[in-house]
C-alpha positions in Angstrom: 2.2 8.7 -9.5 5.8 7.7 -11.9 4.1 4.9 -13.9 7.5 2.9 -13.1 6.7 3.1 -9.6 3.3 1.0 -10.3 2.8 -3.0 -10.0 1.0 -3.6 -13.5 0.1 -7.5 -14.1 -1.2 -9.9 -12.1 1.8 -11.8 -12.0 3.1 -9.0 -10.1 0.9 -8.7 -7.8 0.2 -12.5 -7.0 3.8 -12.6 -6.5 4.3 -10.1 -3.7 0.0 -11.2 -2.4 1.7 -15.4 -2.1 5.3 -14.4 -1.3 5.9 -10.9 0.8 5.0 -10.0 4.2 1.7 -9.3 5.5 1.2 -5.9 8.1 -2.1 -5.2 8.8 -3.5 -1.9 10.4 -6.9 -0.6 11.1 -8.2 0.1 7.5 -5.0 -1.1 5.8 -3.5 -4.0 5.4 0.1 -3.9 3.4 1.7 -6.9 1.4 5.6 -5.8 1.3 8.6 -8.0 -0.7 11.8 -7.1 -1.2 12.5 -6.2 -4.5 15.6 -4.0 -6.4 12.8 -1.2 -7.4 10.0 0.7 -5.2 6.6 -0.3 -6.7 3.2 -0.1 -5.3 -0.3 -1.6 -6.1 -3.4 -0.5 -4.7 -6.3 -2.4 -4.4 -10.1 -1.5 -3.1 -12.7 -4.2 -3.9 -16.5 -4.0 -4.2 -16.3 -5.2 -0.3 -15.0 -1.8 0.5 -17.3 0.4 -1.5 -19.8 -0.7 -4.0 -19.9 2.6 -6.1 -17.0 3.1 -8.5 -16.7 6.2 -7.4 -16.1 5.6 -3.8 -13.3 3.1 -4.8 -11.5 5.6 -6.7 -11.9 8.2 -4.0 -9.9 5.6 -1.2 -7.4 4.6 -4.1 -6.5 8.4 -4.8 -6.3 9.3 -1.1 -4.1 5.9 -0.3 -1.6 6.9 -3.8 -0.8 10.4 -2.4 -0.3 9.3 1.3 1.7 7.0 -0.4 3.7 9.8 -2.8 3.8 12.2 0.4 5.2 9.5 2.4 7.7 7.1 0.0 9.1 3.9 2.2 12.7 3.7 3.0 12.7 -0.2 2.1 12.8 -0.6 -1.2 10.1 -3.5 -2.6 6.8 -4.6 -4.2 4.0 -3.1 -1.8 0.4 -4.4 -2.2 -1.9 -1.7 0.2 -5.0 -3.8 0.4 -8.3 -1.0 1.6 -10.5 -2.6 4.4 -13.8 -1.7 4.5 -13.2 -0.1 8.2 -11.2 2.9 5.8 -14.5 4.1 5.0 -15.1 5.5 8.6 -11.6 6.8 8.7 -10.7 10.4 8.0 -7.2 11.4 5.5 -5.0 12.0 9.5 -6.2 8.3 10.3 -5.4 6.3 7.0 -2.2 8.4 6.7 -1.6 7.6 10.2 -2.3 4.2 9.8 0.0 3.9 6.9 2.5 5.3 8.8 2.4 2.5 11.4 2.9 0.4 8.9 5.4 1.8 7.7 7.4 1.8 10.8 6.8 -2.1 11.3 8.5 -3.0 7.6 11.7 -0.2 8.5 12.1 -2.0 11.8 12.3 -5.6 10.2 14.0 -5.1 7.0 17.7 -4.1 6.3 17.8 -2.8 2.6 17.1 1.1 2.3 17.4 4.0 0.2 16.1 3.3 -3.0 17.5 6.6 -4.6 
């Protein structure tokens, strides 16, 4: 993923986490704020999966349904893993996302973030 298309300080993310709009799914939920740029933060605590390794895994699966699958509402997106993910396979998170998705397109105005 573009590195200009990441959140990268905390102040980032507490802003959109205390300020945007919170969507929740079955093993996702998404914090979304209106912003001039797309950016994305991805976040899968120990509560998910206490192995490193299984946290990576869920954040590298979520960042490429995410590249495959861009919004059309340009903001600051915070995708927050719930530890139901785990029992979910790539079709359900992606569909999941999708959902989502869907819910922030039919709310918001702003789009195309070209």
């Amino acid at each position: 993923m573009n590195k200009n298309l990441k959140l990268k300080t905390s102040k980032e993310y507490a802003d959109t986490l205390n300020h945007g709009k919170k969507l929740t799914g079955k093993g996702l939920v998404i914090y979304f704020k209106q912003s001039e740029q797309l950016k994305v933060g991805i976040i899968a605590s120990k509560k998910v999966d206490k192995l490193a390794v299984g946290r990576n895994k869920i954040k590298r699966t979520v960042r490429e349904i995410f590249r495959l699958n861009k919004p059309f509402v340009v903001g600051d997106y915070v995708i927050i893993a719930k530890s139901s993910i785990l029992k979910m396979s790539y079709r359900d998170i992606k569909e999941d996302y999708e959902n989502i998705l869907n819910r922030i397109d039919q709310k918001n105005v702003k789009t195309n973030y070209n």
